[in-house]
N, C-alpha and C positions, 0 to 999 in steps of 0.2 A: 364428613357425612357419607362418605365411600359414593361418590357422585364425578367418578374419573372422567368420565367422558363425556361430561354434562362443562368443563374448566370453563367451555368456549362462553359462556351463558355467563361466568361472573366479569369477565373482560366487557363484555355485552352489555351487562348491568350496570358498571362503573359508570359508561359512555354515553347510556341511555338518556338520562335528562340532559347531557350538556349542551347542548347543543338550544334547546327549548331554554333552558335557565339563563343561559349567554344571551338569549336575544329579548328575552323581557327584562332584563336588565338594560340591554343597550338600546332595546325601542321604549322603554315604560317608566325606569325607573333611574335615567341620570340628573333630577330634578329633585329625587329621595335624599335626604341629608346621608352623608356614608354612617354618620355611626348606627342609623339606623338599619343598613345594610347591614354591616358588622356583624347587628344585634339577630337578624333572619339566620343572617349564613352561623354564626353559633350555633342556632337553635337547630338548623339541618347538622352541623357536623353530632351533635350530642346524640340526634337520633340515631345518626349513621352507624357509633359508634358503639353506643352500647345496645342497640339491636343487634350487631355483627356479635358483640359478645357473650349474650344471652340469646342468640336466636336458638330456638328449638329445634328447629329443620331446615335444612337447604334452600328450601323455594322462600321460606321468614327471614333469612338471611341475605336471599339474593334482593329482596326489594329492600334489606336496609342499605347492600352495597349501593342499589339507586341514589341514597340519603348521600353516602360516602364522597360519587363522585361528583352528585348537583353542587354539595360543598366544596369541591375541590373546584370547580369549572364557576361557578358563580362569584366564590371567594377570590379565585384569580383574578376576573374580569375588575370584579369593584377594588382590587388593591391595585390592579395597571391604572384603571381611571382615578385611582385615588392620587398617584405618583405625578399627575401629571403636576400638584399645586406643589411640587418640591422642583430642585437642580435635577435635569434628567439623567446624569449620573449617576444618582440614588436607584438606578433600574436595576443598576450592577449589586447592593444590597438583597435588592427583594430576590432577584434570579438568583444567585448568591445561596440565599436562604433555602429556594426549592431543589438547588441542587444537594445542598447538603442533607435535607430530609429524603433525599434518595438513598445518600448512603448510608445515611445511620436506617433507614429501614433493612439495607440488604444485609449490614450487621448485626441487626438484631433476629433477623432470619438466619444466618448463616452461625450466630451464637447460639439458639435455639437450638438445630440442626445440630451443631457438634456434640451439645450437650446430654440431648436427647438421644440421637442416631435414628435409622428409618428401618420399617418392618415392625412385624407383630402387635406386639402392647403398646411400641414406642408410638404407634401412629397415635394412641388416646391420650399417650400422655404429651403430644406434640400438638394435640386440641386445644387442651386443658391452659399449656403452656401459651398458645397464641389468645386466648380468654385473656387471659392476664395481660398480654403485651396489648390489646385493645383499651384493656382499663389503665393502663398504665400512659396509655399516651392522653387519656380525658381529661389530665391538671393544665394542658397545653392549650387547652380549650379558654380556662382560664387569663393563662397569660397572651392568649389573643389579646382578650377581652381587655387586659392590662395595659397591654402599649399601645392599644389604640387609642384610649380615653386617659390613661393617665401618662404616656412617656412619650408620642410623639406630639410633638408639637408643629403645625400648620407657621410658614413662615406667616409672619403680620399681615403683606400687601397681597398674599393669598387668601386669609380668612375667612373672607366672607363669600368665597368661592365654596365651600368645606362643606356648607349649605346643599348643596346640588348642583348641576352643571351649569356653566353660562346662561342666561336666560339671553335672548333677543335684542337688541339693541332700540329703543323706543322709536316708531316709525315717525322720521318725518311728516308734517302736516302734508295733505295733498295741494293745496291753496297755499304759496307764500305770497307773500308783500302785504299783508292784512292790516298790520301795524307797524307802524315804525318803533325805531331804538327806543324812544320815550315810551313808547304806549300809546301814542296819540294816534287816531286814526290816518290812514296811507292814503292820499288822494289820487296814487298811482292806481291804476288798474291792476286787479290780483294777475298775478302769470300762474301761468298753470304750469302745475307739474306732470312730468310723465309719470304715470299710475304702476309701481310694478308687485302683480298681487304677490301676496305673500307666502313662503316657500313653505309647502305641506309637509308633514314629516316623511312619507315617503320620498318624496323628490329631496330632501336633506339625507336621506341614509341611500338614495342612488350616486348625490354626489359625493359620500364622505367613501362610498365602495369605490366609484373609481380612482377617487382619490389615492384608496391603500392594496388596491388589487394584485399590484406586481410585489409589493410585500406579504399578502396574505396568499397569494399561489404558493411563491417560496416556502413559507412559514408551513404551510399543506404538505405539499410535497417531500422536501423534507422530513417531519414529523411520518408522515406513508414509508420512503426510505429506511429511517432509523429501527421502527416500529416491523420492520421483515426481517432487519439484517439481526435486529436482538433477538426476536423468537427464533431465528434461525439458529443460534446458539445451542439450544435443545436437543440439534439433531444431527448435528457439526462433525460428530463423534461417533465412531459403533455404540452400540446402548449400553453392551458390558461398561463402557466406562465414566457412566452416569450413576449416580446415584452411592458413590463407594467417597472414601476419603474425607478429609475435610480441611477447607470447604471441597463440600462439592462442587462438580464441575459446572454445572447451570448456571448453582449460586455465585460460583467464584468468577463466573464472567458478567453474570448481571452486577456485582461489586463492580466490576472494570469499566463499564458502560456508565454507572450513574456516579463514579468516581471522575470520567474524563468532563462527564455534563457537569458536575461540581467546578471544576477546574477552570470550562471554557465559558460559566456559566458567571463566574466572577470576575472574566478579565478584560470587562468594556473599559473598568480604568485605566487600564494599560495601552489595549487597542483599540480603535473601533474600525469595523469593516463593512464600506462600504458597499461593495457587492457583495451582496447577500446571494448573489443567484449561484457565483462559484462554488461556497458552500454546498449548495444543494445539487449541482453539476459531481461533486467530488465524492457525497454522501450519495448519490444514485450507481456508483460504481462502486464504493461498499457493500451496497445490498448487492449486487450483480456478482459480487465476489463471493459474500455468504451464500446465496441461494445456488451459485453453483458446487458449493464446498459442502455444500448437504450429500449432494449426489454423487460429487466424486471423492468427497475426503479426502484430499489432497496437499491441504496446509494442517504443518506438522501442532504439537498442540501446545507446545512451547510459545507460535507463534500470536495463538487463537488472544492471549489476555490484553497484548499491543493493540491486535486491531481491535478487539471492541472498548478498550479507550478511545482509539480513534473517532469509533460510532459515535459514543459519547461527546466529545471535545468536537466534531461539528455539529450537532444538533443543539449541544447547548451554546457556541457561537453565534449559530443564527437564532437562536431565540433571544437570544441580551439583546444582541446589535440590531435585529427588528424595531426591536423595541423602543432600544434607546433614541432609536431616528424615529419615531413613532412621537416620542416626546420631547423631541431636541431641536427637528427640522422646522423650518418655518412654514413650507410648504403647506402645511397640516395647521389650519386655523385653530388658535387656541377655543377658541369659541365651538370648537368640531373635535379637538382632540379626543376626549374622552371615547364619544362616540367612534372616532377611527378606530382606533384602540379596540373598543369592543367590537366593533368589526371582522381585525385582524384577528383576534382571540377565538371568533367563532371557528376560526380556518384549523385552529390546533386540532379540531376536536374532529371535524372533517378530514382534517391526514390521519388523525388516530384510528379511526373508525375504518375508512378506505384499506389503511396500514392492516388491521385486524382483516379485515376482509380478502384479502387480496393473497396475504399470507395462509389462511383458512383453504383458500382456495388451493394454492401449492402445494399444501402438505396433503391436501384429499386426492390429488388428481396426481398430477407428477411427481411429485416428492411422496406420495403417499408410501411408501415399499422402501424409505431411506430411514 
């Protein structure tokens, strides 16, 4: 839509509901049976999908990216809370899953890209070509819909869990000794019990945050990290050598990034890591290394496709192994997991956003002249 300087506004867009759709999910609606979840977040991705493919204009397009990412951030939440009624191992699957729709998106960008090449006519026929990769990914919509209702199956002594979340456990009377074993009446005098009023839902979602705080900071920060040191990638380079070759250089480093997240993103069955916060101590010095490599361009470009698998292979670490403790620890009452869970998840969208912002800021002010 020749809308170059306007890029910031569809990252904008993406982020916009998540944050709002994570949390009426996790305050409103873990009581809603999931297939009926399922059946919403379908109906947001369809819009998402084929507005972006038929929008008419930039601003018609940017409110369907809204649809795009509310689906992506509300679908995530209710399939982590959905995992919790499986082996928490199963976490390694779904992550697993998202990693790999990373890379086949950068290939199917960087297929496009070769095929096409950049400049002149190619940019309309580089439109025309992502129309179609839009409609081409709408059967998938489908086979959501498939393996939720027809191919997975809910273990038995889970079942009736599938329903909605844990309900409360039925209160004790306040009055015992009322009647005896028999039924007969109790000649003893009632003992009283102590009264403990019953826990609001806000005071249930302040306990389930402190609960998951030192993994949901991680899980933030992190995601901010990862989200600097990738757009830094962009700029890494003198600009003569962007935009030539194939792949190109951007593309061929976001492949390397969402190829390491693939990688580290499927190996909770191998390892799981317990400090999470290392992770995110070791990914803070990543970005500290991109964001100075803007300015000084000083690591050769040979080097550039290592490290950002690196980026990749801890971000998507600490996103499994959050997780998996998320639904494995006991710490975290079944009767609350979901809810942590959604919790934690609101934090992704918070380092994303931060991560966007913060980078925004670097390239306008200090970085702006690199």
């Amino acid at each position: 839509f020749g809308k170059k300087n306007l890029i910031g506004l569809v990252f904008g867009a993406n982020v916009a509901l998540s944050v709002v759709v994570k949390t009426i999910n996790g305050a409103f609606m873990l009581k809603v049976p999931y297939g009926i979840r399922y059946v919403i977040n379908t109906v947001l991705m369809l819009i998402g999908l084929f507005g972006v493919a038929f929008a008419p204009s930039f601003w018609f397009s940017l409110v369907c990216i809204v649809f795009v990412g509310a689906s992506s951030a509300f679908g995530e939440n209710v399939a982590l809370g959905f995992l919790r009624l499986f082996p928490s191992k199963m976490v390694n699957a779904w992550s697993s899953g998202t990693g790999m729709a990373g890379v086949l998106g950068c290939v199917i960008y960087i297929t496009f890209g070769c095929a096409v090449g950049a400049g002149g006519q190619n940019t309309e026929k580089l439109r025309h070509l992502t129309q179609y990769a839009f409609l081409l990914t709408s059967p998938a919509v489908a086979v959501y819909l498939f393996a939720y209702f027809l191919v997975i199956r809910v273990p038995a002594e889970k079942r009736n869990e599938e329903y909605g979340s844990h309900s409360n456990e039925e209160q004790e009377p306040i009055l015992g000794g009322s009647h005896s074993v028999q039924g007969k009446p109790d000649t003893d005098p009632p003992m009283v019990l102590p009264i403990t009023p019953p826990e609001t839902k806000l005071r249930r979602i302040w306990r389930c945050f402190k609960l998951v705080r030192w993994l949901s900071v991680n899980l933030c920060v992190v995601y901010l990290f990862e989200y600097v040191a990738q757009g830094c990638a962009a700029k890494v380079r003198p600009k003569d050598e962007y935009h030539i070759g194939c792949p190109e250089l951007y593309a061929g480093l976001s492949l390397c990034y969402q190829a390491g997240v693939f990688v580290s993103r499927s190996s909770v069955q191998l390892v799981q890591i317990k400090r999470v916060d290392i992770l995110s101590v070791l990914q803070f010095f990543n970005m500290v290394l991109w964001v100075i490599d803007v300015h000084y361009k000083f690591l050769p470009v040979w080097s550039l496709p290592a490290l950002m698998i690196y980026v990749g292979l801890l971000g998507g670490a600490s996103y499994v192994n959050i997780f998996y403790w998320l639904l494995n620890d006991p710490k975290y009452p079944d009767q609350d997991r979901e809810l942590c869970i959604n919790i934690a998840a609101i934090f992704i969208t918070v380092g994303i956003i931060s991560g966007t912002v913060f980078e925004t800021l670097l390239f306008s002010t200090w970085l702006k002249d690199d």
